[in-house]
C-alpha positions as CSV (number, residue, x, y, z in Angstrom):
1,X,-8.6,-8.5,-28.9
2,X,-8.0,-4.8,-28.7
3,X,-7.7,-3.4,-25.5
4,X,-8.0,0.3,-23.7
5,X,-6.6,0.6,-20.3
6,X,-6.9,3.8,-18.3
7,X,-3.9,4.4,-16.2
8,X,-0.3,3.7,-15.9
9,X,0.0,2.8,-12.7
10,X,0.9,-0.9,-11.3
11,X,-2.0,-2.5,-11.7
12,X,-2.3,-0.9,-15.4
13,X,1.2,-1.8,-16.1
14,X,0.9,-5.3,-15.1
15,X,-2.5,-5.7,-17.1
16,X,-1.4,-4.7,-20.1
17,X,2.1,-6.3,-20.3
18,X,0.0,-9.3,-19.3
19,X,-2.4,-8.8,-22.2
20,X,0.1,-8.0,-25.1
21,X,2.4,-11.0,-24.2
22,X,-0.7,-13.0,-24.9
23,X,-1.0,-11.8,-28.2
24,X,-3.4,-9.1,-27.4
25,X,-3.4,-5.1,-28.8
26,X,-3.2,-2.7,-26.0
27,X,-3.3,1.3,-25.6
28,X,-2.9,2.8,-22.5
29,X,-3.8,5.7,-21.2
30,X,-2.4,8.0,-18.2
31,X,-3.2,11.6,-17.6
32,X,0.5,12.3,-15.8
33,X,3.3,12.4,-18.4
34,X,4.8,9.7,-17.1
35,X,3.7,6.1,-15.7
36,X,4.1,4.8,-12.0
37,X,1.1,6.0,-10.2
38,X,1.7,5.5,-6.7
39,X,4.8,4.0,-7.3
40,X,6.6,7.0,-8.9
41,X,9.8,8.8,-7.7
42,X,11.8,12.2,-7.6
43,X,15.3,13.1,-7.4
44,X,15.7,15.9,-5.1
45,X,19.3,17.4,-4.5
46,X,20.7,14.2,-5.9
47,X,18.1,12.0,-3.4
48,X,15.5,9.6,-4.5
49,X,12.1,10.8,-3.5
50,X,9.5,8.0,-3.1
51,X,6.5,10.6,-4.0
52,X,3.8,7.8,-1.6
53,X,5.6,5.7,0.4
54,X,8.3,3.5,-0.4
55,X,7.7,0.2,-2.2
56,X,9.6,-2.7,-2.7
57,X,9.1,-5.8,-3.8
58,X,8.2,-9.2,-2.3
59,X,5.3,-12.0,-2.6
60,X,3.7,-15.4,-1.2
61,X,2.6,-16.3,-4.9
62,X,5.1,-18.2,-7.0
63,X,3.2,-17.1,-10.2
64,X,3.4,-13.6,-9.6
65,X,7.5,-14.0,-8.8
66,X,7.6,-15.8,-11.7
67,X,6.0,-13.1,-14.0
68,X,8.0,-10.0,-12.4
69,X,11.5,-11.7,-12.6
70,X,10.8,-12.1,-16.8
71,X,10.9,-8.2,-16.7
72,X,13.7,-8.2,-14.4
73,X,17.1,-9.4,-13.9
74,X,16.9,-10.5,-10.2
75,X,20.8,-10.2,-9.9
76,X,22.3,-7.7,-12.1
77,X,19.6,-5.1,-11.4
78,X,18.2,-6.0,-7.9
79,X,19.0,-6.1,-4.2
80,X,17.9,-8.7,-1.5
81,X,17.2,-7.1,1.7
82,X,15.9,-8.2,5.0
83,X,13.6,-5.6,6.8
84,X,15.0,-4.1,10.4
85,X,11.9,-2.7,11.8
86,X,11.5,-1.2,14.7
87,X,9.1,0.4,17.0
88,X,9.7,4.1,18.5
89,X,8.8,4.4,22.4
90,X,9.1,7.1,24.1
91,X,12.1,7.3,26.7
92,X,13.5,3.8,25.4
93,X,15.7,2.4,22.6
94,X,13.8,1.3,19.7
95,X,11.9,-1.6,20.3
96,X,12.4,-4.4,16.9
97,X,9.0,-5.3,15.3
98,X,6.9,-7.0,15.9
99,X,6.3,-5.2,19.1
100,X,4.5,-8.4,20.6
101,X,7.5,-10.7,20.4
102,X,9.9,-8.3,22.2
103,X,8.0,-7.5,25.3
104,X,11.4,-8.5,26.8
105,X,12.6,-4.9,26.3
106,X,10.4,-2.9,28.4
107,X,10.7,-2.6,32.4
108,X,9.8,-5.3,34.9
109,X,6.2,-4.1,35.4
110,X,4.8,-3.9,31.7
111,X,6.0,-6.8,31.1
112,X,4.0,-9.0,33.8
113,X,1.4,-6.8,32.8
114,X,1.4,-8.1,29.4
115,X,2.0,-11.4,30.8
116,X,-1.5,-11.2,32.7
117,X,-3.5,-10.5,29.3
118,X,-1.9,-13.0,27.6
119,X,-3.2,-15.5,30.4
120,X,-6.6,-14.0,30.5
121,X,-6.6,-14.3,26.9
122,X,-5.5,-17.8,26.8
123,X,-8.0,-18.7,29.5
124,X,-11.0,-16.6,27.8
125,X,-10.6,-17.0,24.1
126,X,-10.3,-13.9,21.8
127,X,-14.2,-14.3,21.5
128,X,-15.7,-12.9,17.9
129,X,-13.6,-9.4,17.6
130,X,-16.4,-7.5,15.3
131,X,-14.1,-4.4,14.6
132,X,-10.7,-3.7,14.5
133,X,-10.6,-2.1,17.9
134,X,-11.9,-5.4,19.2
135,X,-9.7,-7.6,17.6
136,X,-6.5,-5.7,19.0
137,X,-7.9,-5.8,22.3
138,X,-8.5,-9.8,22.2
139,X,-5.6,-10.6,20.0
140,X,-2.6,-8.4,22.1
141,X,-4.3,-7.4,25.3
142,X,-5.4,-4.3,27.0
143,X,-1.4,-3.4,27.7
144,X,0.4,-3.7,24.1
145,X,-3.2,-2.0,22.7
146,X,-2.8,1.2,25.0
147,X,0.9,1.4,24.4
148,X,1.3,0.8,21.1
149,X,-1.9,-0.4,18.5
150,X,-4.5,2.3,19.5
151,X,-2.2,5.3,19.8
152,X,-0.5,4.0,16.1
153,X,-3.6,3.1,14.5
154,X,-5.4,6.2,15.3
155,X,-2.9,8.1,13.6
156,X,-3.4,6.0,10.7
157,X,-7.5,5.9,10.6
158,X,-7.5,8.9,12.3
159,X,-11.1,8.0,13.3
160,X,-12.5,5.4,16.5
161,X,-11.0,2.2,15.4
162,X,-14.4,0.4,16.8
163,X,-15.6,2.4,13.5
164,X,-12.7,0.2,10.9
165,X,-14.2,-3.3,9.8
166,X,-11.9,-6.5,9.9
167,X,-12.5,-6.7,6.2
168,X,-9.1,-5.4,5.4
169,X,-6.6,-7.2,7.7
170,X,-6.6,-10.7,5.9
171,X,-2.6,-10.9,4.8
172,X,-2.2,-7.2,6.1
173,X,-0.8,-7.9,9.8
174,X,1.0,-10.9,11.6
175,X,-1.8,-12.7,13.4
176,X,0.1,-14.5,16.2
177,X,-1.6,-17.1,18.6
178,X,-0.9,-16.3,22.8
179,X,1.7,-19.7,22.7
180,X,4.0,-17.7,19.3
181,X,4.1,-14.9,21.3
182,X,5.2,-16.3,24.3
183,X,7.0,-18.7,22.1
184,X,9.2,-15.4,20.1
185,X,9.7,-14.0,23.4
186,X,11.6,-16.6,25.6
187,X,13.7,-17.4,22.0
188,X,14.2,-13.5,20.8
189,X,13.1,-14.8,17.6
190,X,13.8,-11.9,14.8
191,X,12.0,-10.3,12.4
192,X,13.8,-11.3,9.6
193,X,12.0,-15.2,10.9
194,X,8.8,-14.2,9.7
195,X,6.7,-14.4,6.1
196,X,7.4,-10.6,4.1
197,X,10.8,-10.0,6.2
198,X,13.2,-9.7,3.3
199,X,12.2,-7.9,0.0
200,X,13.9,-7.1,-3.3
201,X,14.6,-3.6,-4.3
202,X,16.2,-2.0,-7.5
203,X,19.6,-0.9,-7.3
204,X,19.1,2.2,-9.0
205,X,16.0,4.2,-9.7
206,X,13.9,2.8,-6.7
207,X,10.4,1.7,-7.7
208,X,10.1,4.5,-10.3
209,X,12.6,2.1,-12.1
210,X,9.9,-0.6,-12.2
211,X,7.3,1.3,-13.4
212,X,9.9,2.5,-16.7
213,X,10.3,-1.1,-17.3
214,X,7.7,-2.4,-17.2
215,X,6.3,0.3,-19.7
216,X,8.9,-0.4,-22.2
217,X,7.6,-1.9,-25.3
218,X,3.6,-0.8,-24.6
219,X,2.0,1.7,-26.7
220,X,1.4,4.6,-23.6
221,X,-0.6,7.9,-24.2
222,X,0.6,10.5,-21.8
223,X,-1.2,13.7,-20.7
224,X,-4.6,12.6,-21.9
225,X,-7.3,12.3,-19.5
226,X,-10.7,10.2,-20.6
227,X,-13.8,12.6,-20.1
228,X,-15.5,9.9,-21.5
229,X,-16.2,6.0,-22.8
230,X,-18.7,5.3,-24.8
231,X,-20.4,2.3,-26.3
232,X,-20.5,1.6,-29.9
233,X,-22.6,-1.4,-31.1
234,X,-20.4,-4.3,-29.1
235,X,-17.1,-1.7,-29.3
236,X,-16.1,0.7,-26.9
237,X,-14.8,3.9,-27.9
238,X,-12.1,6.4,-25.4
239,X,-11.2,9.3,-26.6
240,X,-12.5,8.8,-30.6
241,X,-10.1,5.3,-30.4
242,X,-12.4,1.8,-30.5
243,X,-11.4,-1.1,-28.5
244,X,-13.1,-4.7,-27.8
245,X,-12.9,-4.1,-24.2
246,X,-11.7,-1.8,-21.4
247,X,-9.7,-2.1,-18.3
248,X,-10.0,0.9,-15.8
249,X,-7.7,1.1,-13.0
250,X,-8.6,4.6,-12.0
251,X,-10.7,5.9,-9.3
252,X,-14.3,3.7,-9.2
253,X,-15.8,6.6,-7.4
254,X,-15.2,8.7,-11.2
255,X,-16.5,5.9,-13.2
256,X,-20.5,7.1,-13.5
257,X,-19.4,10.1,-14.5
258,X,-17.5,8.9,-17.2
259,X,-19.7,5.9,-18.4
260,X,-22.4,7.7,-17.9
261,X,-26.0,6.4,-19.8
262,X,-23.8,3.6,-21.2
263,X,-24.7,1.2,-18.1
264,X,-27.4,1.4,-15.6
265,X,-25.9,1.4,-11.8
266,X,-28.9,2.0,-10.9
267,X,-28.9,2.9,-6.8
268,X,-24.9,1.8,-6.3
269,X,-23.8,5.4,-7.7
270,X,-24.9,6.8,-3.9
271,X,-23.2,3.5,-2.8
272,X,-20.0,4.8,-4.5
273,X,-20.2,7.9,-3.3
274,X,-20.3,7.1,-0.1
275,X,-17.0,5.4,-0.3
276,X,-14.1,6.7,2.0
277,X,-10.2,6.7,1.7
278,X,-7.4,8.8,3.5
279,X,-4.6,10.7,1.5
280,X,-1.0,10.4,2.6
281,X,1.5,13.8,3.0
282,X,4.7,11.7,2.3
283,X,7.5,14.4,3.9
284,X,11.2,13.6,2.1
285,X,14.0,14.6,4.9
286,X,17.4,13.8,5.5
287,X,17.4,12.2,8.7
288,X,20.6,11.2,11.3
289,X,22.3,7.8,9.9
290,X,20.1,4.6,11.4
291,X,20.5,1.2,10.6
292,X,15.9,0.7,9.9
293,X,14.1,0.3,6.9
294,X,10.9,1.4,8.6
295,X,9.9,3.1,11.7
296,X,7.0,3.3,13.6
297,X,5.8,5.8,15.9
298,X,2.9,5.7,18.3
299,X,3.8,8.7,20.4
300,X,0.9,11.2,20.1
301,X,3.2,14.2,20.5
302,X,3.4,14.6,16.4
303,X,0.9,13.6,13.8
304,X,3.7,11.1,11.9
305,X,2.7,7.4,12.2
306,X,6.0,6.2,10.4
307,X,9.5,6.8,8.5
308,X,10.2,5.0,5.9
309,X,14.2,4.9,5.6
310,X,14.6,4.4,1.7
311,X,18.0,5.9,2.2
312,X,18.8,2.2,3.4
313,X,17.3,0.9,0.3
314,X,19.8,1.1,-1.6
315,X,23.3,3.2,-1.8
316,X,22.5,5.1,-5.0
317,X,19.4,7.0,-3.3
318,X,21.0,8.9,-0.9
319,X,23.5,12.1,-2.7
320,X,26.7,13.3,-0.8
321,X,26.8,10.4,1.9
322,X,23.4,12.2,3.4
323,X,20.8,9.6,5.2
324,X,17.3,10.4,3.7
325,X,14.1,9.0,4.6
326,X,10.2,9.8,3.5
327,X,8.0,10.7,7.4
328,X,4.2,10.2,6.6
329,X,1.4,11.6,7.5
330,X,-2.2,10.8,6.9
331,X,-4.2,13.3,4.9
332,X,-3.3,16.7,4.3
333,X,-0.8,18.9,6.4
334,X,0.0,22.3,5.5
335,X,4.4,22.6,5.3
336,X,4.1,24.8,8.7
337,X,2.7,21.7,10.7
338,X,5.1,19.6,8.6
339,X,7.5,21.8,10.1
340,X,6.5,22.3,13.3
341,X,6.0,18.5,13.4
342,X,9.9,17.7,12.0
343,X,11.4,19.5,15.4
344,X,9.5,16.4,17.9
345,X,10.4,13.7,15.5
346,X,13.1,12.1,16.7
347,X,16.4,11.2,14.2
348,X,16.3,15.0,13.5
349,X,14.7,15.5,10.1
350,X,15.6,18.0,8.5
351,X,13.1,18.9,5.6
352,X,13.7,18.8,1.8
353,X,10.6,18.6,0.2
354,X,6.7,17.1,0.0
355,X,4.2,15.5,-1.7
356,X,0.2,15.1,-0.4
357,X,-1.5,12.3,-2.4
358,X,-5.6,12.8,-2.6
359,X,-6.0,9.1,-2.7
360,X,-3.8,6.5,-1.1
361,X,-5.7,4.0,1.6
362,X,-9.0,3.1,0.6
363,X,-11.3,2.6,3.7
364,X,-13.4,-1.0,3.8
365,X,-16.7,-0.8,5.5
366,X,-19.0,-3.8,6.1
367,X,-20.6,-3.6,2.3
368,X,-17.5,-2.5,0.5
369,X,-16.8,-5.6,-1.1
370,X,-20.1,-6.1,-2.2
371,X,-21.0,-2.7,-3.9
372,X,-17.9,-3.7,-6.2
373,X,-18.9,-6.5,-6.3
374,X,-22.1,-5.6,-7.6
375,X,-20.7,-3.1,-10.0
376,X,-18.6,-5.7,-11.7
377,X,-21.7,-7.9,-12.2
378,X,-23.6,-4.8,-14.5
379,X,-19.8,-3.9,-16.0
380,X,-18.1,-7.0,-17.2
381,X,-20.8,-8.2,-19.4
382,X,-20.5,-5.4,-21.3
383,X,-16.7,-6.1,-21.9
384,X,-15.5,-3.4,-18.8
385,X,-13.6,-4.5,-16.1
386,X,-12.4,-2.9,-13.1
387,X,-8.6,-3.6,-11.6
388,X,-6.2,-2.3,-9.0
389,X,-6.5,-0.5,-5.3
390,X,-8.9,2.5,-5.8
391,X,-10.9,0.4,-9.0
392,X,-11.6,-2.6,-6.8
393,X,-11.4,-0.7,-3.5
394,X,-9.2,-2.8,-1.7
395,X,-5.6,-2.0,0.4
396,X,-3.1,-3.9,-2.5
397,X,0.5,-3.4,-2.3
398,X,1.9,-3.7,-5.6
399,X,2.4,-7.7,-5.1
400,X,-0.9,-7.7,-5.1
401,X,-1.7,-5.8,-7.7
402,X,0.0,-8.1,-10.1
403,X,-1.9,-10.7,-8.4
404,X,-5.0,-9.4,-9.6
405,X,-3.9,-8.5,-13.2
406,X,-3.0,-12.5,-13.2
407,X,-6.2,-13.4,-12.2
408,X,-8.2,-11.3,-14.2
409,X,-6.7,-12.6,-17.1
410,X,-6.7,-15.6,-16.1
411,X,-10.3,-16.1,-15.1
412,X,-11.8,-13.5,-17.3
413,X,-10.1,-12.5,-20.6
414,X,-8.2,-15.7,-21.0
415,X,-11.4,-17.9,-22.0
């Protein structure tokens, strides 16, 4: 089969390799001149910039380890780390992450406070949380909410988090019973304990190393954008090429405009444009020396929800001996309220450069799943099929990106 896929980013990358080691032929296409998507990097004065975020590399799924260590030589080219997280309070050292299992470092009085809701939750059950404000509140308690989930989260959603639907959280956050908490406190049990607390991260070139990899070997058109695909008899033709079928791992919300009278979506075209997602401002500073890989910060005196220390990552991203890390920001902030925001930030930031993303954390409500779902049904008999975070809608980290290209294959094209 011949095969167009639009867009170089993980889940384009991973389709595509998956698809030509199977024997298939495959043309990609990515507007940027280079591949990575949200995964792409700079070097700034010597520094490695994660341009949205910082990724690395872990998974639950043994088949999608198994397919990302044959691009990759685990021990020549990769590092094993485990994650030091921690939580920054106001007018205390940094509480480790989780939060909930180290209650043990705060003062006498918010800890039997958080001792109460634990035994009011015990006694009372968490009940049938209906939002994500709910299920803090029943999960954690009224004490760990007010100091630390709503104020973070907020910052995050920046919206009412009664408004954010539980669709999203499945594999997203620890989901500890009342007797693990009370368990993790009394035994100061770690976060390196816990499922996702080590992770494997290049050596050299960060994450923008992966995405060079893995495009190694696959036929890539850079700089050209698809204004439209069209059908042909039982062919599909991008940009004048033909191809049996098509995978699109752009933006869904762009997808009527550019199939457009080739299939009917009928009323789930308002449906998509009704569909919401943040941006992230990812700030790249050197920061003072710290032994975290990510920070996260609640306080409400700055807009920042977190630091992500990539300088920790690995040796080679750092220039000159000089600690750098990537502050985010949801949405967009101009660089005088990045500025204004570096001087409360605590580790001193001092600012290098920035990069605002349009499109970073697609926001689930209570039909999300369904509109895709929907769309896939009228798409993917006609040989087009939709893959990756802002195609399918869904909050995937690049572990799980892979996962998808797997099982698209593997349940779709592979028959």
């Amino acid at each position: 089969m011949k095969y167009a896929i639009i867009g170089a980013g993980m889940s384009g990358l991973a389709i595509a390799n998956i698809l030509q080691d199977n024997g298939n032929e495959v043309a990609v296409f990515e507007k940027d001149s280079r591949p990575g998507g949200m995964i792409k990097c700079d070097r700034v004065n010597g520094s490695l910039f994660h341009r949205t975020g910082g990724h690395v590399f872990n998974t639950k799924r043994q088949d999608v380890m198994d397919w990302f260590w044959k691009h990759f030589d685990k021990d020549k080219e990769f590092t094993k780390a485990d994650r030091h997280s921690s939580v920054v309070m106001e007018g205390m050292d940094n509480i480790p992450y989780p939060i909930e299992n180290h209650m043990y470092y705060f003062p006498e009085d918010v800890q039997k406070s958080f001792i109460n809701d634990l035994l009011y939750i015990h006694s009372n059950g968490g009940g049938n949380p209906e939002n994500f404000d709910e299920f803090l509140r029943a999960r954690f308690g009224e004490t760990l909410y007010k100091m630390y989930f709503q104020p973070y989260n907020f910052k995050v959603w920046r919206r009412d988090l009664s408004q954010v639907p539980l669709s999203w959280l499945a594999g997203k956050l620890p989901m500890p019973s009342v007797e693990e908490m009370i368990y993790n406190n009394f035994n100061h049990v770690e976060e390196h304990k816990f499922v996702h607390s080590s992770f494997y991260y290049p050596k050299k070139g960060g994450s923008q190393f992966l995405a060079d990899r893995l495009s190694q070997g696959l036929h890539i058109i850079f700089g050209d954008g698809i204004s439209h695909i069209s059908k042909d008899g039982n062919k599909w033709l991008v940009n004048d090429s033909t191809f049996d079928k098509v995978i699109f791992c752009g933006n869904v919300k762009q997808l009527p405009t550019l199939i457009s009278g080739q299939i009917e979506l009928g009323g789930l075209n308002e449906k998509l444009d009704e569909l919401e997602s943040h941006g992230t401002t990812s700030v790249f500073c050197e920061i003072e020396n710290n032994p975290y890989s990510w920070m996260y910060m609640p306080s409400p005196k700055y807009e920042a929800h977190r630091i992500i220390c990539t300088g920790n990552f690995s040796p080679t991203n750092n220039a000159a001996g000089k600690m750098t890390g990537t502050i985010e920001f949801t949405d967009y902030i101009s660089k005088e309220d990045i500025l204004d925001n570096l001087t409360l930030i605590p580790y001193s930031p001092k600012y290098l450069t920035h990069n605002y993303e349009k499109y970073t954390y697609p926001i689930q409500k209570d039909d999300t799943r369904d509109v895709i779902k929907n769309i896939k049904l009228k798409t993917e008999p006609q040989g087009l099929y939709l893959l990756g975070r802002f195609a399918e809608w869904e909050y995937y980290n690049m572990d799980v990106a892979i996962g998808a290209a797997l099982d698209l294959f593997n349940e779709k094209l592979n028959k």
